[in-house]
C-alpha positions as MATLAB code, in Angstrom:
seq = 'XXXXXXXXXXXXXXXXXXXXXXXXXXXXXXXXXXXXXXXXXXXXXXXXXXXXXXXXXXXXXXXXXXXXXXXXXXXXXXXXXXXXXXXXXXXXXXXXXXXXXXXXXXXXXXXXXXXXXXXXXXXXXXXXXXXXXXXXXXXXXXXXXXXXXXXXXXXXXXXXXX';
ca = [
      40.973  220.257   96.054;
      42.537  223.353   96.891;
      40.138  225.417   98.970;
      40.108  226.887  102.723;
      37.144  225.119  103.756;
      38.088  221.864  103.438;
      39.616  220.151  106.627;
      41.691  217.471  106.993;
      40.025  214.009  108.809;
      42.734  214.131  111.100;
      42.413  218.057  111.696;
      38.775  218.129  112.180;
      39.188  217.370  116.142;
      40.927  219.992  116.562;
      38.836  222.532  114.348;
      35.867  221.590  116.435;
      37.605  222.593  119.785;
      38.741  225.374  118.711;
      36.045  226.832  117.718;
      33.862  225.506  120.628;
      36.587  227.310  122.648;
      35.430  230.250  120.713;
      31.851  229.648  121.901;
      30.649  228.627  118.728;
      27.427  226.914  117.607;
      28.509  223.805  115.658;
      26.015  222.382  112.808;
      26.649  219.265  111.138;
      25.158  217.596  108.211;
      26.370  215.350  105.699;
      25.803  214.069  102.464;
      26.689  212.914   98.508;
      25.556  216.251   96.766;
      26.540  214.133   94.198;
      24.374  216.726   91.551;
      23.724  220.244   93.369;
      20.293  221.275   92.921;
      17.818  223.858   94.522;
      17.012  221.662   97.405;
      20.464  220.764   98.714;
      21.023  224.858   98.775;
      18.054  225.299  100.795;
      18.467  222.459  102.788;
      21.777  223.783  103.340;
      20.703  227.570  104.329;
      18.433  226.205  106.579;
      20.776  224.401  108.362;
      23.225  227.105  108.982;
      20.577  228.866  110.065;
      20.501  226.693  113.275;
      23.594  227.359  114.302;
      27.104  229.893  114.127;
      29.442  227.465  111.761;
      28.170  224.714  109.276;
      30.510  221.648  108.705;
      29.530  219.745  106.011;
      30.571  216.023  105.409;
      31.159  214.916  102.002;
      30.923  211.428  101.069;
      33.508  210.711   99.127;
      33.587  208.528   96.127;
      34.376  205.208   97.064;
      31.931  205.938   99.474;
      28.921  207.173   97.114;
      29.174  204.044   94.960;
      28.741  201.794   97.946;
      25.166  203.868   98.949;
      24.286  204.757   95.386;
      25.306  202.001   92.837;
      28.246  201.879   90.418;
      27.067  204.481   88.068;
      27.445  207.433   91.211;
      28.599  209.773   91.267;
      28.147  211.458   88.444;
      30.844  214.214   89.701;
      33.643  213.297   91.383;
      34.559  214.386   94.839;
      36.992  217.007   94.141;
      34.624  218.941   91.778;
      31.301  218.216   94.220;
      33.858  219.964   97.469;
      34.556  223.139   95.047;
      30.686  223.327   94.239;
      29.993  223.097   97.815;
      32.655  225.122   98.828;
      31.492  228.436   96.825;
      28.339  228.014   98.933;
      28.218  231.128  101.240;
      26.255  228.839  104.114;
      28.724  226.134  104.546;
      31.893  227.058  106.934;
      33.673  223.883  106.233;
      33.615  220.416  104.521;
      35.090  216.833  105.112;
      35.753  214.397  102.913;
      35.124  211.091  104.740;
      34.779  207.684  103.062;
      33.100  205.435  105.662;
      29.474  204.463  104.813;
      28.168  206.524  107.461;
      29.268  209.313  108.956;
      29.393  208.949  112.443;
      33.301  208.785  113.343;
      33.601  212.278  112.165;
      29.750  213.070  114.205;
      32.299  211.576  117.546;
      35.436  213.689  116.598;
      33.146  217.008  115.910;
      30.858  216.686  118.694;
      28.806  219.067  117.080;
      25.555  220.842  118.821;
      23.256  220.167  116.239;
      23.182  217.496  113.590;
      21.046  218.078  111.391;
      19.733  215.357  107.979;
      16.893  216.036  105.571;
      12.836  215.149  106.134;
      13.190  211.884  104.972;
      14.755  210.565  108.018;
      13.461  210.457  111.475;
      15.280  211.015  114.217;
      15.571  207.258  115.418;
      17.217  206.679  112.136;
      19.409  209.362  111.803;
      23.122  207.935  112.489;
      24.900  209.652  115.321;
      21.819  210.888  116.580;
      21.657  209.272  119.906;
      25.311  210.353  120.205;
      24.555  213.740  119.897;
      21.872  213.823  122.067;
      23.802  212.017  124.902;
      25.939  214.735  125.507;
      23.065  217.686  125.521;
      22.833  218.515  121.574;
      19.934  218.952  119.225;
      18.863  216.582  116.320;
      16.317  218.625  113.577;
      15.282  216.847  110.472;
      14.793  219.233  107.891;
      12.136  219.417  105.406;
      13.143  218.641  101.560;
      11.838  220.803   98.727;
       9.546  218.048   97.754;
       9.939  216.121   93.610;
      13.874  217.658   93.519;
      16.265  215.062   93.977;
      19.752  214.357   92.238;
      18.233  210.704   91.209;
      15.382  212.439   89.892;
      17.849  215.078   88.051;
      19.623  212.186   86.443;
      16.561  210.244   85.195;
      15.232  212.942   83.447;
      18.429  213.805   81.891;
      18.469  209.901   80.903;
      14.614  210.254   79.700;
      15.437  213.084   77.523;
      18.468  211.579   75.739;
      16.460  208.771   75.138;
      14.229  210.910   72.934;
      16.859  212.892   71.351;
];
């Protein structure tokens, strides 16, 4: 993936100081964004919205079967980072292919972390990190019957009938 947003794991550390140094408001949310829909680009706006620079983790593939099944993702990471990278509210993404993403929460120590309506804040991962150090934890709401799983089983449903 050749694009300027995407950091390196082992650069991310340093990305974060920096631009702490630079008194910068650091948002971080992850996800698959396996299909990019209405909802994830909302979800996303709002989330920059809380902040000065959105850093988006991307599961990456490996990582997206484990959570999702065998069959996902539907588009691999290099293509879902390009998608997400033309996004005008995301500052910069990381590929990271642990189940959750909390390693990169600890290297970013970023002021807001931020995961969609579905999750409370007890369950979001790195949440009590955050916290523990002064920063904010917002669950978002979702733009409610749009989901990539629900994207996929209508495509499914209408091939069926086709």
């Amino acid at each position: 993936m050749d694009n300027n947003k995407l950091v390196a794991w082992d650069a991310i550390e340093a990305l974060s100081k920096r631009l702490h140094t630079e008194g910068k408001r650091i948002v971080f949310t992850n996800g698959c964004f396996d299909i990019l829909h209405a909802g994830h680009v909302l979800y996303l706006q709002s989330a920059k919205a809380l902040g000065d620079i959105l850093i988006v983790g991307l599961n990456s593939d490996e990582s997206v079967s484990r959570l999702k099944g065998k069959s996902r993702p539907i588009v691999n990471q290099e293509e879902r980072g390009i998608v997400l990278s033309g996004l005008e509210s995301i500052d910069y993404l990381c590929v990271f292919s642990q189940d959750t993403p909390l390693q990169l929460i600890e290297q970013l120590k970023p002021d807001v972390l931020v995961k969609g309506g579905d999750w409370q804040t007890s369950q979001i991962v790195g949440a009590d990190f955050v916290m523990s150090y002064g920063g904010e934890v917002h669950s978002l709401e979702f733009v409610k019957g749009i989901s990539s799983s629900k994207i996929i089983e209508r495509i499914l449903q209408r091939g069926a009938h086709d």
